[in-house]
C-alpha positions in Angstrom: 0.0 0.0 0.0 2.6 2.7 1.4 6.7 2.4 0.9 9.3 3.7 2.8 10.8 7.5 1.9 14.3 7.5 1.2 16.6 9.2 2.9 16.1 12.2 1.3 12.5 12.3 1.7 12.7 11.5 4.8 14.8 14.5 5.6 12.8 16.6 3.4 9.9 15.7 5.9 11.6 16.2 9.1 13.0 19.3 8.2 9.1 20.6 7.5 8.1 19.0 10.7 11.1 20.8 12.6 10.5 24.1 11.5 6.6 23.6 12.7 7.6 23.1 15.9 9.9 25.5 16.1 7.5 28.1 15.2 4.2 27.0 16.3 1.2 27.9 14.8 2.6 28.8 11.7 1.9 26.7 8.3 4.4 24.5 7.0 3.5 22.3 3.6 4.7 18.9 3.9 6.8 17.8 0.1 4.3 16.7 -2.3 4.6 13.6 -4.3 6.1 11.5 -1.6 3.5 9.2 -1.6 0.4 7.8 -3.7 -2.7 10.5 -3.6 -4.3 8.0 -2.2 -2.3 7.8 1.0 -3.7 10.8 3.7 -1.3 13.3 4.3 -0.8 12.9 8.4 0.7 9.2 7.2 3.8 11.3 6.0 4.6 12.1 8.9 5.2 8.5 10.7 6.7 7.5 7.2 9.4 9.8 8.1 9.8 9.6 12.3 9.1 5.8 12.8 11.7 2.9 12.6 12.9 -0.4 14.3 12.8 1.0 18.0 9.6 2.9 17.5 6.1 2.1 19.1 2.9 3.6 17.1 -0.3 3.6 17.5 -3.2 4.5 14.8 -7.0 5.7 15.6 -9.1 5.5 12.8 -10.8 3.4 10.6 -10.0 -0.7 10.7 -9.6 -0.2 7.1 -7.4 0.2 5.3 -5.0 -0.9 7.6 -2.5 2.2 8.1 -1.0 0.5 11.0 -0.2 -2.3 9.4 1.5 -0.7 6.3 3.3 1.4 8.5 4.6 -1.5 10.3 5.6 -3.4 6.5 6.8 -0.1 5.5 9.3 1.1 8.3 9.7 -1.9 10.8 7.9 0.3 13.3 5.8 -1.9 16.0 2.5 -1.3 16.4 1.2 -0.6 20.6 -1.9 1.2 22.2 -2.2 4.5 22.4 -1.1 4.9 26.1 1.8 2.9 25.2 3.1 4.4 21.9 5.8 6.3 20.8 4.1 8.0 18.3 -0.2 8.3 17.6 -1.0 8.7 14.5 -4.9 10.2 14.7 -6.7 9.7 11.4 -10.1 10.5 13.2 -10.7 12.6 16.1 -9.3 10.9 19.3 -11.7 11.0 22.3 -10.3 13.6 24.7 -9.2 10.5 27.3 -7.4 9.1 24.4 -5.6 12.5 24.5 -5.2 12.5 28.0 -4.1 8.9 28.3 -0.9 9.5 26.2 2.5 9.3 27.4 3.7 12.7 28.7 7.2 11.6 29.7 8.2 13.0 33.4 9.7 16.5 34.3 13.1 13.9 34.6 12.3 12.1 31.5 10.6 14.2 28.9 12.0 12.2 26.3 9.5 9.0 27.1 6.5 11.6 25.5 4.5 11.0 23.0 4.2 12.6 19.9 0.9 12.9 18.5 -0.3 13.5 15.0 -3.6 14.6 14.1 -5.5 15.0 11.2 -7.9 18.0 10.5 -9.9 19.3 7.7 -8.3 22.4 7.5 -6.4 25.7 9.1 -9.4 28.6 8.3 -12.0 28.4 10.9 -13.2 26.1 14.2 -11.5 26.6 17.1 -9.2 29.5 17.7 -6.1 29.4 19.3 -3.7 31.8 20.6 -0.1 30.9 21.5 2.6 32.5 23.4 6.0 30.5 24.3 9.2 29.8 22.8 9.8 30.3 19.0 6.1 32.6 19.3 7.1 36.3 18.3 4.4 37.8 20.9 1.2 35.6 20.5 0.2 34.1 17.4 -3.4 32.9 16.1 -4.7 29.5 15.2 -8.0 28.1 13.7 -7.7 24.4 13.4 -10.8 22.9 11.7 -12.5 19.6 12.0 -10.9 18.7 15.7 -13.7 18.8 18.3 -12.9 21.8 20.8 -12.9 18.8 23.6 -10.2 17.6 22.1 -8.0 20.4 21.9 -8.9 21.0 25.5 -7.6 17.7 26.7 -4.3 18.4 25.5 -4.0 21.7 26.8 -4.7 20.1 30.0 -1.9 16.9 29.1 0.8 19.8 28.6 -0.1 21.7 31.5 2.8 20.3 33.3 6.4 21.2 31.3 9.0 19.9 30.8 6.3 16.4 30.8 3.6 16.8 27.9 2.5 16.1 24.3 4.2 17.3 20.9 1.2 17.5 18.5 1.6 17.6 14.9 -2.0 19.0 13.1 -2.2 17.8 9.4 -4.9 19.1 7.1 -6.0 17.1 4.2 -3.6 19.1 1.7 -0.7 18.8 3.4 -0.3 21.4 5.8 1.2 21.0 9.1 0.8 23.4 12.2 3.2 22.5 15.6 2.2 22.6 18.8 5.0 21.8 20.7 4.5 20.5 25.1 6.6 24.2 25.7 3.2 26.0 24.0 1.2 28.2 25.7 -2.0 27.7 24.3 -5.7 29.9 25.1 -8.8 28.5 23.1 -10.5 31.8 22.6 -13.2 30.4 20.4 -15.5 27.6 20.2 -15.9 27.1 23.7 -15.0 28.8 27.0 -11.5 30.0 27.6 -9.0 27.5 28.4 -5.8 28.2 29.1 -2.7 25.9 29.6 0.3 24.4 27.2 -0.6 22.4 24.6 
């Protein structure tokens, strides 16, 4: 279904998905033609960060089976979501998917996951302001097609830094937004305010 990238589309992926998280809440496009048209974009991402000694995890539909051409694809082994290096979200997670995550410790940050979800796109839904490292001031985020309850959750997972959640929002043409753990994040829209990293 899915091949590996080589190395240089690897690298072309992880240099997007750097600069995302260096900046967050700007928009970063992944590289196009890395993959069928068929394939949905937030499975770049795992093509490019998994291998042998990574765990993942995939919510969405039983078919087709992304976890298990991830797995032929890149050696990665598959895990629940509590458990898993990296969550790939194809649908919405439940908000105690989000909080059930691995957020590392303030000793061990490194044992966090990194989460990638899916959304339809970066125009309206909920709003977002950010203020943190690599965030000239505050900046603004609409993320559509992620439930507000959702985003909530992992403001509330990150609310504890160094410990907390690296989240990777993919829309369906390829554009990524980072919201690194050391995020400040407000919802200011879509719900009442909540405030906390994420």
């Amino acid at each position: 279904m899915i091949r590996a990238l080589d190395h240089a589309g690897s690298q072309r992926v992880f240099r997007v998905l750097l600069d995302a998280l260096s900046r967050p809440g700007t928009l970063h496009d992944l590289p196009a033609g890395l993959v069928d048209v068929d394939v949905p974009a937030p499975v770049l991402v795992p093509l490019a960060l998994a291998d042998l000694d990574t765990t993942l995890a995939v919510l969405g539909p039983a078919r087709p089976d992304w976890a298990g051409a991830l797995a032929q694809a890149t050696g990665v082994r598959p895990a629940a979501p509590e458990a898993a290096d990296l969550v790939l979200a194809l649908r919405a997670p439940r908000p105690d998917e989000v909080r059930g995550l691995r957020r590392g410790t303030a000793d061990r940050p490194d044992l966090a996951a990194r989460l990638v979800l899916a959304c339809a796109g970066f125009t309206s839904g909920a709003r977002l302001e950010l203020t943190g490292p690599g965030v000239d001031g505050t900046a603004h985020l609409a993320v559509d097609g992620v439930p507000v309850e959702v985003l909530e959750a992992l403001v509330v997972a990150n609310r504890r830094f160094p410990a907390g959640v690296d989240t990777f929002l993919v829309d369906t043409g390829g554009r990524v937004a980072g919201l690194p753990r050391s995020t400040a994040v407000r919802i200011t829209a879509g719900t009442g305010s909540v405030t906390g990293r994420g």
